[in-house]
PyMOL Python script that loads the backbone (N, CA, C, O; Angstrom):
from pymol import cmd

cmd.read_pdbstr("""\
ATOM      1  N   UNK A   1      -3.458   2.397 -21.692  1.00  0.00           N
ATOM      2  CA  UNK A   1      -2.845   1.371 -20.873  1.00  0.00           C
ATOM      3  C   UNK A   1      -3.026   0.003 -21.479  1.00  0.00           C
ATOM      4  O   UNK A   1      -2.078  -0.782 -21.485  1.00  0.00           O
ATOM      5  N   UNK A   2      -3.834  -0.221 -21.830  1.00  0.00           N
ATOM      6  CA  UNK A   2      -4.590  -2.036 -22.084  1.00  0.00           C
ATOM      7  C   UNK A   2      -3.778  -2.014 -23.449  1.00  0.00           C
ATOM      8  O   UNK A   2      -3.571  -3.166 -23.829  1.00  0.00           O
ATOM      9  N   UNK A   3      -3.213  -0.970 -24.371  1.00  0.00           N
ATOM     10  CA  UNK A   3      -2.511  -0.997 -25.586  1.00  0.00           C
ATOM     11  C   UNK A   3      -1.336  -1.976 -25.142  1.00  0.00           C
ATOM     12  O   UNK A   3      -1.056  -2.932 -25.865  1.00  0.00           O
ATOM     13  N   UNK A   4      -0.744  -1.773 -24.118  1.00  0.00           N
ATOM     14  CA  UNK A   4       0.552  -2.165 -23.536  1.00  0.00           C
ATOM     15  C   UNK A   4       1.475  -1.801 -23.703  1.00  0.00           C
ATOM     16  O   UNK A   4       2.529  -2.363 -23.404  1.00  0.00           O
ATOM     17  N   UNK A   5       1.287  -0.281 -24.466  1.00  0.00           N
ATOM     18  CA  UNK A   5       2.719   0.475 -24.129  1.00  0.00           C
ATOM     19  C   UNK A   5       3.046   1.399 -23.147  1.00  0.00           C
ATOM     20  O   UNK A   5       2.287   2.353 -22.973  1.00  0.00           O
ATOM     21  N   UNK A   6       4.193   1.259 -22.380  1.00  0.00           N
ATOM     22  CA  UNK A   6       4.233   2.224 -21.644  1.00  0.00           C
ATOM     23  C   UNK A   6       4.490   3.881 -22.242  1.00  0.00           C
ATOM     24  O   UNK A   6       4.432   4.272 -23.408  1.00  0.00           O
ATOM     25  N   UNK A   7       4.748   4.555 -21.165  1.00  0.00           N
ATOM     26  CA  UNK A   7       5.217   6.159 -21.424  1.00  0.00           C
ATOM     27  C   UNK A   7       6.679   6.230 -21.991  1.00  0.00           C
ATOM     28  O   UNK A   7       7.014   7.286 -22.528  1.00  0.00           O
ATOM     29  N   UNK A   8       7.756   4.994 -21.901  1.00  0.00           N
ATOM     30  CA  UNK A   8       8.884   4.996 -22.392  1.00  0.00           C
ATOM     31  C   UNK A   8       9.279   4.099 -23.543  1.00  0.00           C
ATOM     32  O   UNK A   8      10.434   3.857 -23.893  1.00  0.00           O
ATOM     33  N   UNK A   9       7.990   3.566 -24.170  1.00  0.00           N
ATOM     34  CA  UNK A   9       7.969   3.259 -25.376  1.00  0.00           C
ATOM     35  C   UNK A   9       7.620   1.371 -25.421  1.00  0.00           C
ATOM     36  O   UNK A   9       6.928   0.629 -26.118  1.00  0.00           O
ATOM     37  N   UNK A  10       8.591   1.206 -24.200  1.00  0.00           N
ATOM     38  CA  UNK A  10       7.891  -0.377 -23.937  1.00  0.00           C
ATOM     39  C   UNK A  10       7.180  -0.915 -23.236  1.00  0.00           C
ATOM     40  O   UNK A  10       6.161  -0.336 -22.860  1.00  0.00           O
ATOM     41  N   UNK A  11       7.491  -2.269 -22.802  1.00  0.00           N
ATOM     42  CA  UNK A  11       5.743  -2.907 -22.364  1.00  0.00           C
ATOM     43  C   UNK A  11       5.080  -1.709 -20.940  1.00  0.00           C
ATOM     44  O   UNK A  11       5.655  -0.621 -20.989  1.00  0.00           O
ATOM     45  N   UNK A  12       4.517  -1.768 -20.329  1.00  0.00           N
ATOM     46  CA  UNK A  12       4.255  -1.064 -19.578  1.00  0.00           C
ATOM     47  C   UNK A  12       3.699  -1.638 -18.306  1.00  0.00           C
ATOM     48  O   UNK A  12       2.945  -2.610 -18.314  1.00  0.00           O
ATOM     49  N   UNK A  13       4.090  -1.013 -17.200  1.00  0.00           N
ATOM     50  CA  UNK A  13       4.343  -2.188 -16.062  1.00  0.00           C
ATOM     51  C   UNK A  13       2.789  -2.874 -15.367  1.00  0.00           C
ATOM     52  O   UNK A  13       2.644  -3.810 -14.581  1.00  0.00           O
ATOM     53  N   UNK A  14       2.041  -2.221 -15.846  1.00  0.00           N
ATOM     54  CA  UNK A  14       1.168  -3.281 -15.527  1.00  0.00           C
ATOM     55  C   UNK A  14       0.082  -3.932 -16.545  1.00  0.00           C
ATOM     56  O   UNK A  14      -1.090  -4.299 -16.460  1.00  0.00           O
ATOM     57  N   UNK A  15       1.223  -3.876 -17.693  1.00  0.00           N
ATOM     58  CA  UNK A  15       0.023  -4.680 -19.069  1.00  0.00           C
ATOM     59  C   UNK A  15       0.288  -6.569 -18.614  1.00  0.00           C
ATOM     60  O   UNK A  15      -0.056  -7.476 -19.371  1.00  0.00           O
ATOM     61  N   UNK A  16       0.709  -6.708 -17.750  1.00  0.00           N
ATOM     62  CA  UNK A  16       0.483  -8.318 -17.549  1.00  0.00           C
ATOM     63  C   UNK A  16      -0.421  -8.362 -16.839  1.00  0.00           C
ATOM     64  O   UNK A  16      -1.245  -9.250 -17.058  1.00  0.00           O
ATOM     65  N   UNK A  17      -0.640  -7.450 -15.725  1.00  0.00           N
ATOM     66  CA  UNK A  17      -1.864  -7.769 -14.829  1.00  0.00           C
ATOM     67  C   UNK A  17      -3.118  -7.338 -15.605  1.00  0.00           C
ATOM     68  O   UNK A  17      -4.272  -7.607 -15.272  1.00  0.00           O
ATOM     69  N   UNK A  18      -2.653  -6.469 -16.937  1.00  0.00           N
ATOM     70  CA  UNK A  18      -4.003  -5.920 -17.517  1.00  0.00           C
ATOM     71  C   UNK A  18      -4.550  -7.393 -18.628  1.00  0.00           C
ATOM     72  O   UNK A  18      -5.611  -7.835 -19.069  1.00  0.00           O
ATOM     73  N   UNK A  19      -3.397  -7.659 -18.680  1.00  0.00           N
ATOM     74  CA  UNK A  19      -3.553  -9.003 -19.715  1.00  0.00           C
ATOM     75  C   UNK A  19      -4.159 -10.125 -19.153  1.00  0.00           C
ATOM     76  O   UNK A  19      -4.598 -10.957 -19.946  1.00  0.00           O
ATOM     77  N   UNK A  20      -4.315 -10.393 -17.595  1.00  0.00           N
ATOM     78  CA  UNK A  20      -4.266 -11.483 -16.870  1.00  0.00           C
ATOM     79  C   UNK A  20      -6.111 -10.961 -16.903  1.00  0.00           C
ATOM     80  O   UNK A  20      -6.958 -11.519 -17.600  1.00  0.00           O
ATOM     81  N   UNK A  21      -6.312 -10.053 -16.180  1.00  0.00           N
ATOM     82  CA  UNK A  21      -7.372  -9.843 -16.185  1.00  0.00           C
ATOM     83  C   UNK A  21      -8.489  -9.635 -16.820  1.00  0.00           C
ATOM     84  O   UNK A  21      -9.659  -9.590 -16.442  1.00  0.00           O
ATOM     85  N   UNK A  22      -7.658  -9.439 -18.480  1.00  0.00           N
ATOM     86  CA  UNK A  22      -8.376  -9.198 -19.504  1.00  0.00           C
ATOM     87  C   UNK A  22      -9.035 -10.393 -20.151  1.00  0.00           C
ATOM     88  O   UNK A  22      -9.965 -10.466 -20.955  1.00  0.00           O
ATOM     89  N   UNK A  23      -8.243 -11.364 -19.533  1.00  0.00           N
ATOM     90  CA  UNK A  23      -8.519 -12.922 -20.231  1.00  0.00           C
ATOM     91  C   UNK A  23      -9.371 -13.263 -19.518  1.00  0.00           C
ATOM     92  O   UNK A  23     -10.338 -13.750 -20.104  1.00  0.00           O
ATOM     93  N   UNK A  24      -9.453 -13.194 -18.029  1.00  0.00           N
ATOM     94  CA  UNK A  24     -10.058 -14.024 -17.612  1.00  0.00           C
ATOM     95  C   UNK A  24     -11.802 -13.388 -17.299  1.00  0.00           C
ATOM     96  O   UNK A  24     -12.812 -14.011 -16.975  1.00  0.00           O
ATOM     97  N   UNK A  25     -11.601 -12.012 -17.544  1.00  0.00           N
ATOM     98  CA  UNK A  25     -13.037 -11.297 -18.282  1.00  0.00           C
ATOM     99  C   UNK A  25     -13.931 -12.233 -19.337  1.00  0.00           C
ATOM    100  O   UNK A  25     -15.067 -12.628 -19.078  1.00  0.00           O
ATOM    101  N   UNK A  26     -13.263 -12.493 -20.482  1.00  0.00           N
ATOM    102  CA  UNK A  26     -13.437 -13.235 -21.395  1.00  0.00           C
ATOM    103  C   UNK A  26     -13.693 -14.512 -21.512  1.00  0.00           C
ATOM    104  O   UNK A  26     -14.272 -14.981 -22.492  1.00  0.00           O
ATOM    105  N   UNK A  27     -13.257 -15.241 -20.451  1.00  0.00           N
ATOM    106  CA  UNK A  27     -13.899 -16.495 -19.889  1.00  0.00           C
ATOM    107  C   UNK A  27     -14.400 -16.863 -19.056  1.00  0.00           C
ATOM    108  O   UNK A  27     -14.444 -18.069 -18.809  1.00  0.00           O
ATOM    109  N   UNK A  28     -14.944 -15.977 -18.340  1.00  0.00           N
ATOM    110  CA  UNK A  28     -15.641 -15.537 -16.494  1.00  0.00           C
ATOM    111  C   UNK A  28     -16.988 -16.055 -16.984  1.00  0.00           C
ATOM    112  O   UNK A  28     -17.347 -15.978 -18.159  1.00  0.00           O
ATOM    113  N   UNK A  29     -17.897 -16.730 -15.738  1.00  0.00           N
ATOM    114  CA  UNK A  29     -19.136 -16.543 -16.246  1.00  0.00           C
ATOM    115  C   UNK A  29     -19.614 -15.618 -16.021  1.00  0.00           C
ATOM    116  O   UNK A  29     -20.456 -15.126 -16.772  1.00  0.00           O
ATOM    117  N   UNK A  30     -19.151 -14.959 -14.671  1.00  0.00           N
ATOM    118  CA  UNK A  30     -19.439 -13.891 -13.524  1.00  0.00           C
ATOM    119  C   UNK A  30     -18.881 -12.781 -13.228  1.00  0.00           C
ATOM    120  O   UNK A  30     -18.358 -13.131 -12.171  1.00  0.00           O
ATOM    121  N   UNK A  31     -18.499 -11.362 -13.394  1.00  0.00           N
ATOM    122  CA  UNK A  31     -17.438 -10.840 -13.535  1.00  0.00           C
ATOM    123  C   UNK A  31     -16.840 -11.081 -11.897  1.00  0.00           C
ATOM    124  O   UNK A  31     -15.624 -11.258 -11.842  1.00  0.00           O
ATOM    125  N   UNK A  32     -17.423 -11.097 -10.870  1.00  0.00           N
ATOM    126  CA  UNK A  32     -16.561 -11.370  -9.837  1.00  0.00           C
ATOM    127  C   UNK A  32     -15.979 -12.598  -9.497  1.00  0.00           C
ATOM    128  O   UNK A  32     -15.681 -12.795  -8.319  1.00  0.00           O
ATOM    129  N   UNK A  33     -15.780 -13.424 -10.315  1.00  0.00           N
ATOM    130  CA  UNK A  33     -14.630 -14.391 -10.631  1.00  0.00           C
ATOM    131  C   UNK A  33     -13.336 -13.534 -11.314  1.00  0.00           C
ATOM    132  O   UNK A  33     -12.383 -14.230 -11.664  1.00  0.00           O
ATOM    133  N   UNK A  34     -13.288 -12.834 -11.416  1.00  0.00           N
ATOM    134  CA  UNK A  34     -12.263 -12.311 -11.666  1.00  0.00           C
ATOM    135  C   UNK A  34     -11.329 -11.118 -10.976  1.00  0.00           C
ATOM    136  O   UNK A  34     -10.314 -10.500 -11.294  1.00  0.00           O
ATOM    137  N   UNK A  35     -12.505 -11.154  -9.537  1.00  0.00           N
ATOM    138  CA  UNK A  35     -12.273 -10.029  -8.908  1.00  0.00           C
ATOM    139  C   UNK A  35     -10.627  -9.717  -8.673  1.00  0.00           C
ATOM    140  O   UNK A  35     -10.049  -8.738  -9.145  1.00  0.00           O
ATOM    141  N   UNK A  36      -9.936 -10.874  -7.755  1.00  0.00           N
ATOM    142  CA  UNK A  36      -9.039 -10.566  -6.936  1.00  0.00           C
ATOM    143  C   UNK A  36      -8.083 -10.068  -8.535  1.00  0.00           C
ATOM    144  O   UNK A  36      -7.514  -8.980  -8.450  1.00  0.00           O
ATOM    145  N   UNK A  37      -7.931 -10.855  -9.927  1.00  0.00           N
ATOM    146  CA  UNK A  37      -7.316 -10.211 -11.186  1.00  0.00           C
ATOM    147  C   UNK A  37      -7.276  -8.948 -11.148  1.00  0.00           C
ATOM    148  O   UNK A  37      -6.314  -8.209 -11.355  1.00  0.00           O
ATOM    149  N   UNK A  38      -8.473  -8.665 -10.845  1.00  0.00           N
ATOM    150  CA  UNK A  38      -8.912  -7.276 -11.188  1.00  0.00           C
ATOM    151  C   UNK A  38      -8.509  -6.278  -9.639  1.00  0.00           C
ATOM    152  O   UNK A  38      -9.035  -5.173  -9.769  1.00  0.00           O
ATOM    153  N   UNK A  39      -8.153  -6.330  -9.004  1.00  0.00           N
ATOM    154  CA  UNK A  39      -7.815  -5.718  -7.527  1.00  0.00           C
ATOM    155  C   UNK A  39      -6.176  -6.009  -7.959  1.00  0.00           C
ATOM    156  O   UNK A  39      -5.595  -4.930  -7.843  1.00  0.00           O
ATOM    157  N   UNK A  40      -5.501  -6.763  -8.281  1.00  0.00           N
ATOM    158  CA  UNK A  40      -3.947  -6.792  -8.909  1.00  0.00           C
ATOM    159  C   UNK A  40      -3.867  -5.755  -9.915  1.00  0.00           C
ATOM    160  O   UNK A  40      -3.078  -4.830  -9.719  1.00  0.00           O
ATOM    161  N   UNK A  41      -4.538  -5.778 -10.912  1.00  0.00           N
ATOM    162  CA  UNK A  41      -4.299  -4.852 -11.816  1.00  0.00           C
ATOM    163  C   UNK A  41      -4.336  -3.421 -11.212  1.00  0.00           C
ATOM    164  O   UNK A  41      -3.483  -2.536 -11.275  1.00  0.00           O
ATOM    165  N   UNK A  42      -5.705  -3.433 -10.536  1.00  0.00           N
ATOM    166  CA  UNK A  42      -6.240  -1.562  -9.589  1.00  0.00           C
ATOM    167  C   UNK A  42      -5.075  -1.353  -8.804  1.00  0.00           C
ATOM    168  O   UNK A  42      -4.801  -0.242  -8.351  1.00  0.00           O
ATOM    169  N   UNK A  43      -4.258  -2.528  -8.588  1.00  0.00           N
ATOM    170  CA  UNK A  43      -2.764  -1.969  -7.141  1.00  0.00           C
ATOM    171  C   UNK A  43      -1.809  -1.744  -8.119  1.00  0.00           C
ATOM    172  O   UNK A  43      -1.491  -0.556  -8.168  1.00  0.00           O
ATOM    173  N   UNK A  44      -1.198  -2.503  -8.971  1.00  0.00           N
ATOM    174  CA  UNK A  44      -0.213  -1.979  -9.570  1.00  0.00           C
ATOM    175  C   UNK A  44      -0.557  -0.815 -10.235  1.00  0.00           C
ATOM    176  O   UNK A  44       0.357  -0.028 -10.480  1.00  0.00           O
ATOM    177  N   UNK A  45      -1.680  -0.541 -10.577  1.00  0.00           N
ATOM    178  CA  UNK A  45      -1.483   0.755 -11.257  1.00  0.00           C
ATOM    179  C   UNK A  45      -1.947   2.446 -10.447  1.00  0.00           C
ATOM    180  O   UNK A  45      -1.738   3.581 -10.873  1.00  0.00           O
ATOM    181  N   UNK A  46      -2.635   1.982  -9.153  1.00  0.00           N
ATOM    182  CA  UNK A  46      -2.331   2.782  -8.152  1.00  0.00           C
ATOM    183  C   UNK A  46      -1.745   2.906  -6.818  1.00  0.00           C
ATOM    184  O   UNK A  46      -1.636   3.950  -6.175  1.00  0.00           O
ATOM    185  N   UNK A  47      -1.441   1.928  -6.527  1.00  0.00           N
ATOM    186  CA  UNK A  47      -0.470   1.588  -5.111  1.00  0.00           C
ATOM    187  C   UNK A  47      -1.380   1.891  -3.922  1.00  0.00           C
ATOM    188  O   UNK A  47      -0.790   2.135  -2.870  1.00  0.00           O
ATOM    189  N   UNK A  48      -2.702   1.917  -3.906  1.00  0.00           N
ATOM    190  CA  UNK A  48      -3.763   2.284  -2.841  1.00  0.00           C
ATOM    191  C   UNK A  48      -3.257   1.302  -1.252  1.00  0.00           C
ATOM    192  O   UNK A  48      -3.017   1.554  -0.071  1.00  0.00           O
ATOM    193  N   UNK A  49      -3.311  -0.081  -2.304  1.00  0.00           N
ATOM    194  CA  UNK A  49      -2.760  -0.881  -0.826  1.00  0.00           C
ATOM    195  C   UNK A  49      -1.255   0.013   0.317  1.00  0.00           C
ATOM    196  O   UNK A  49      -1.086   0.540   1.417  1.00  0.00           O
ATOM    197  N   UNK A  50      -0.437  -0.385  -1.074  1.00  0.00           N
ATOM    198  CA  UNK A  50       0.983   0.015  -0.444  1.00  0.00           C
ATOM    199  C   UNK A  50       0.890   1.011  -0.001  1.00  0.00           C
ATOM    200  O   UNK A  50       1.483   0.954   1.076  1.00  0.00           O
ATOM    201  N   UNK A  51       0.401   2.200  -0.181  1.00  0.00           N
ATOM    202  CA  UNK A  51       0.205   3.243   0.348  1.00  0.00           C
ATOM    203  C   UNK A  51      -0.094   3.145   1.970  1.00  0.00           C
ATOM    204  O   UNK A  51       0.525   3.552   2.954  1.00  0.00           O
ATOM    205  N   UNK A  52      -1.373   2.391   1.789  1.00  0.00           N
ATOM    206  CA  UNK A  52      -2.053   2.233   3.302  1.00  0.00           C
ATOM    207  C   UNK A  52      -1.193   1.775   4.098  1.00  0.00           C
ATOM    208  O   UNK A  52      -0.897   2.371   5.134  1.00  0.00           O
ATOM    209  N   UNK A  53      -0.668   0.668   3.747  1.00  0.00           N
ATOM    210  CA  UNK A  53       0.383  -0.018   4.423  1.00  0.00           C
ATOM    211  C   UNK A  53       1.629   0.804   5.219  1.00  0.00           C
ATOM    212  O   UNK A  53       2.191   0.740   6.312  1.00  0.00           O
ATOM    213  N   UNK A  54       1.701   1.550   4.089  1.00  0.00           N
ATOM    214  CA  UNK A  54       2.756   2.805   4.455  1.00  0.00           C
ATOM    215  C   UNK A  54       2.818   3.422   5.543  1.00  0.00           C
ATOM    216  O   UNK A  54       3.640   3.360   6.458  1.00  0.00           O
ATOM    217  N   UNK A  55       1.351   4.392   5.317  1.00  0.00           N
ATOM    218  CA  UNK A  55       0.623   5.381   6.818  1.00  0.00           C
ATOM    219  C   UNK A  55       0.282   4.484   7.730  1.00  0.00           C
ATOM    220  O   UNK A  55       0.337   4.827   8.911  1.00  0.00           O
ATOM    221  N   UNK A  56      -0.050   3.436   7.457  1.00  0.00           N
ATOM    222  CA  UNK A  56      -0.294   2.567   8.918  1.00  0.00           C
ATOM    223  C   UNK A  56       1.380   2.187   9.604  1.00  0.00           C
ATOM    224  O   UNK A  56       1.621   2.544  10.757  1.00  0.00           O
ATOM    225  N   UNK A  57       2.334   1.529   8.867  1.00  0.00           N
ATOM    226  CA  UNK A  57       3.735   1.905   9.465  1.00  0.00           C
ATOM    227  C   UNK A  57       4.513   2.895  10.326  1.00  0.00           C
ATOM    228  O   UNK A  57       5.377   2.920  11.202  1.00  0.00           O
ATOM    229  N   UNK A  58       3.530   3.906   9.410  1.00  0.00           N
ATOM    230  CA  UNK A  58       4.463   5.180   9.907  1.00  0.00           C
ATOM    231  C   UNK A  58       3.736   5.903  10.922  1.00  0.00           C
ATOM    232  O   UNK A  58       4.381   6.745  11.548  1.00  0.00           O
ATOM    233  N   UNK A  59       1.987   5.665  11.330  1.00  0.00           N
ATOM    234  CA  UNK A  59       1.558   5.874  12.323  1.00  0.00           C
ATOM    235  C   UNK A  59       2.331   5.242  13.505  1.00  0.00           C
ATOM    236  O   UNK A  59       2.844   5.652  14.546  1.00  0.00           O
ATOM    237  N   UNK A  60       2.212   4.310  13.006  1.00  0.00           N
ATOM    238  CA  UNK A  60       2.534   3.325  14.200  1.00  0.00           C
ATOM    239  C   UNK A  60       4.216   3.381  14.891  1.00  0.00           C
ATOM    240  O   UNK A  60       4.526   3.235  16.074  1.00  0.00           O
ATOM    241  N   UNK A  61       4.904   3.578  13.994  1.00  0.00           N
ATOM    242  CA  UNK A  61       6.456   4.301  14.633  1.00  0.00           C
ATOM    243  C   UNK A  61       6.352   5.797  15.111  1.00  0.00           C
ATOM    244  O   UNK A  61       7.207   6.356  15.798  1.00  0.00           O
ATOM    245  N   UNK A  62       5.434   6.247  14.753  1.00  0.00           N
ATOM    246  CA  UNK A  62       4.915   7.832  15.399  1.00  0.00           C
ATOM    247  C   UNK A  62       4.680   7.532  16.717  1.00  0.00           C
ATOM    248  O   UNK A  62       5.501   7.809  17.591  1.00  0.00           O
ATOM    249  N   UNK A  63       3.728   7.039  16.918  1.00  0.00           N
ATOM    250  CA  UNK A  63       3.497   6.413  18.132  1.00  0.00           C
ATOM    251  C   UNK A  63       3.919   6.087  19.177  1.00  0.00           C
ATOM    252  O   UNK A  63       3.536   6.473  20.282  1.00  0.00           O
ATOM    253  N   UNK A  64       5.006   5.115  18.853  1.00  0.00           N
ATOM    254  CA  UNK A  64       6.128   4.532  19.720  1.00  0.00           C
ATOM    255  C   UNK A  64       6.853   5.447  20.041  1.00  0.00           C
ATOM    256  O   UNK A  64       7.303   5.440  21.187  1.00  0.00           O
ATOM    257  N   UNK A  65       7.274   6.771  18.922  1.00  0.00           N
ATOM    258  CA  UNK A  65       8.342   7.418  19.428  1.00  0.00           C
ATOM    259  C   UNK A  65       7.715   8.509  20.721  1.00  0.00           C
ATOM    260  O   UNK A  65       8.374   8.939  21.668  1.00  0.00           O
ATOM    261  N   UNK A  66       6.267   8.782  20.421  1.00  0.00           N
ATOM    262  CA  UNK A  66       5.196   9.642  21.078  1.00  0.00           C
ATOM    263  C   UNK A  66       5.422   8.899  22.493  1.00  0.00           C
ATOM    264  O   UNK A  66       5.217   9.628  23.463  1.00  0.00           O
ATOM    265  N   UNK A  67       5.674   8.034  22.677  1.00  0.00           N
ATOM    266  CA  UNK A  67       4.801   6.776  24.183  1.00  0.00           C
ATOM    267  C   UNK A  67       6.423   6.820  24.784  1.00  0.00           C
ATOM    268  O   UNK A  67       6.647   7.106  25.960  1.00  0.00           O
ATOM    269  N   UNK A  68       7.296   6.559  23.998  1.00  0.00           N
ATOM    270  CA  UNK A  68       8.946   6.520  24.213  1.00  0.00           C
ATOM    271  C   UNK A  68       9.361   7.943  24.829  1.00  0.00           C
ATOM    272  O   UNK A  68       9.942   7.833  25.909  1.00  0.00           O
ATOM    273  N   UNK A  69       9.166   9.385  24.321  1.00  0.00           N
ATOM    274  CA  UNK A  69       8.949  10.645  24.570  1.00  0.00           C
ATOM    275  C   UNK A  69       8.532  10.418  26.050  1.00  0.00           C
ATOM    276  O   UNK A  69       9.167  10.468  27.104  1.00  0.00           O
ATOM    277  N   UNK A  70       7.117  10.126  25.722  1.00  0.00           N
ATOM    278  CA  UNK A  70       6.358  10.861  27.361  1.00  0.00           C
ATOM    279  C   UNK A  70       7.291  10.249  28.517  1.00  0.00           C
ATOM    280  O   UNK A  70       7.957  10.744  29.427  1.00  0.00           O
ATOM    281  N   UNK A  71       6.986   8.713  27.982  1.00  0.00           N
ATOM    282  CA  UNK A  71       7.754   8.038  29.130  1.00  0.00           C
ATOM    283  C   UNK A  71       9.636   8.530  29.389  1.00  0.00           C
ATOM    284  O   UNK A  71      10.277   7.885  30.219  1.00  0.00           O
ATOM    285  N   UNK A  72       9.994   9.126  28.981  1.00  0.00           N
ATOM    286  CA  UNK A  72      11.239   9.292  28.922  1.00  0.00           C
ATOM    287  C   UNK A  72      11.449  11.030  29.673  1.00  0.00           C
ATOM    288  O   UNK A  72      12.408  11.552  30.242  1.00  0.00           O
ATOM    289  N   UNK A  73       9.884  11.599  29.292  1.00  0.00           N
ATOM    290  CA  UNK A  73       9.617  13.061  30.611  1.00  0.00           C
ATOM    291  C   UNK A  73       9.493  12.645  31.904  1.00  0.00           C
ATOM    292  O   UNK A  73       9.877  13.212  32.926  1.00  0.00           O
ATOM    293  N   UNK A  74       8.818  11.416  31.747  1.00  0.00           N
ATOM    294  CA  UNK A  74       8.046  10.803  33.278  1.00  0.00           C
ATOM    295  C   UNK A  74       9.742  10.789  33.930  1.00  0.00           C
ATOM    296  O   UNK A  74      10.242  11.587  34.723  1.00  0.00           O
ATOM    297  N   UNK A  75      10.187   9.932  33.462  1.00  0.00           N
ATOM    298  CA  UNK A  75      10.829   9.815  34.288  1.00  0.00           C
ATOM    299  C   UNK A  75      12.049  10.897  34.259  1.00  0.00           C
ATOM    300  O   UNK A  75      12.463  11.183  35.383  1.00  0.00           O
ATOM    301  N   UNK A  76      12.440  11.290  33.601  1.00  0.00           N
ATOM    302  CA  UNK A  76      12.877  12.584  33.930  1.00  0.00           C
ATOM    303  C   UNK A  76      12.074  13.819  34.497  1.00  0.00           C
ATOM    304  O   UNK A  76      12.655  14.901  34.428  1.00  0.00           O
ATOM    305  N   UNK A  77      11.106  13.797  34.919  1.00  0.00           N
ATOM    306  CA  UNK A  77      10.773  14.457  35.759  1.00  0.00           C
ATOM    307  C   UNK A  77      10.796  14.057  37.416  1.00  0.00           C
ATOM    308  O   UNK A  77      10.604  14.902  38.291  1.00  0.00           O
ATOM    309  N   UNK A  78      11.019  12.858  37.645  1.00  0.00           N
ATOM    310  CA  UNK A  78      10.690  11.928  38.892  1.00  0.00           C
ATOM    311  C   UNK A  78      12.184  12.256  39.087  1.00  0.00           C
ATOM    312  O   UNK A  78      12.355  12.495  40.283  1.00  0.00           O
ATOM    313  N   UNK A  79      13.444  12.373  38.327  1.00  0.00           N
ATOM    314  CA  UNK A  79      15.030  12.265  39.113  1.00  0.00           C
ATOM    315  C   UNK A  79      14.948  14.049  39.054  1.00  0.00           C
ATOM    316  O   UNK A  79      16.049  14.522  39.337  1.00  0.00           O
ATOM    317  N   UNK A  80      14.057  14.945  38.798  1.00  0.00           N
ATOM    318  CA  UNK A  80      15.081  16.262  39.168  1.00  0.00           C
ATOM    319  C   UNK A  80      14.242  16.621  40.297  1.00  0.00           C
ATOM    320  O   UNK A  80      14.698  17.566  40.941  1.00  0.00           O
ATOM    321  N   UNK A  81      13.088  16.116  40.747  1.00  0.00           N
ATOM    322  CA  UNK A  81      11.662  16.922  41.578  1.00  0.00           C
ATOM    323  C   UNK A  81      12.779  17.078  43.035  1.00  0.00           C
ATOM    324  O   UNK A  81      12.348  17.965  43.772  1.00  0.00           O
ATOM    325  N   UNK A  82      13.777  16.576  43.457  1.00  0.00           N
ATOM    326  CA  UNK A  82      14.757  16.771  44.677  1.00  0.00           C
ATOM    327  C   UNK A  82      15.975  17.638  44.278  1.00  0.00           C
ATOM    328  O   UNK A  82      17.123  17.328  43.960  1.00  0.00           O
ATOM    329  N   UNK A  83      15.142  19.205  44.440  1.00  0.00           N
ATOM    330  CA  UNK A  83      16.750  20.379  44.272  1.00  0.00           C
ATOM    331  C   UNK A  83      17.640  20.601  45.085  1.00  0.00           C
ATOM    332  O   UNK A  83      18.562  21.365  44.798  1.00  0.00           O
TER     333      UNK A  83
END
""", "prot")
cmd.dss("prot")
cmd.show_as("cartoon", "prot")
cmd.util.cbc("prot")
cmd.orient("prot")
């Protein structure tokens, strides 16, 4: 990866964040001055955030449709209970 080629022969999509971070390694006094560099580089090259982001979305429209459901028995159960 840190070569900067990708799998299709050119740059590779996260040799800027590897580059960004690589520099500022090199002039850090501390390596966690460089943290958040270094948390850019760890996302683009695994999508951990976006991911989360994802399942938390899609819980959460689960949900609604779950709460939308019940409530939508409730009350269809309340207009047939008179045969």
């Amino acid at each position: 990866m840190a070569s900067g080629w990708g799998i299709t022969g050119n740059k590779g999509r996260c040799y800027d964040f590897w580059m960004d971070f690589s520099e500022c390694m090199s002039h850090c006094r501390e390596p966690k001055d460089c943290s958040l560099l270094r948390e850019d580089y760890l996302e683009c090259l695994h999508h951990s955030k976006e991911f989360q982001r994802r399942n938390r979305i899609y819980k959460e429209e689960q949900r609604k449709l779950r709460a939308a459901s019940r409530k939508g028995e409730e009350t269809g159960d309340a207009t047939h209970t008179h045969h």
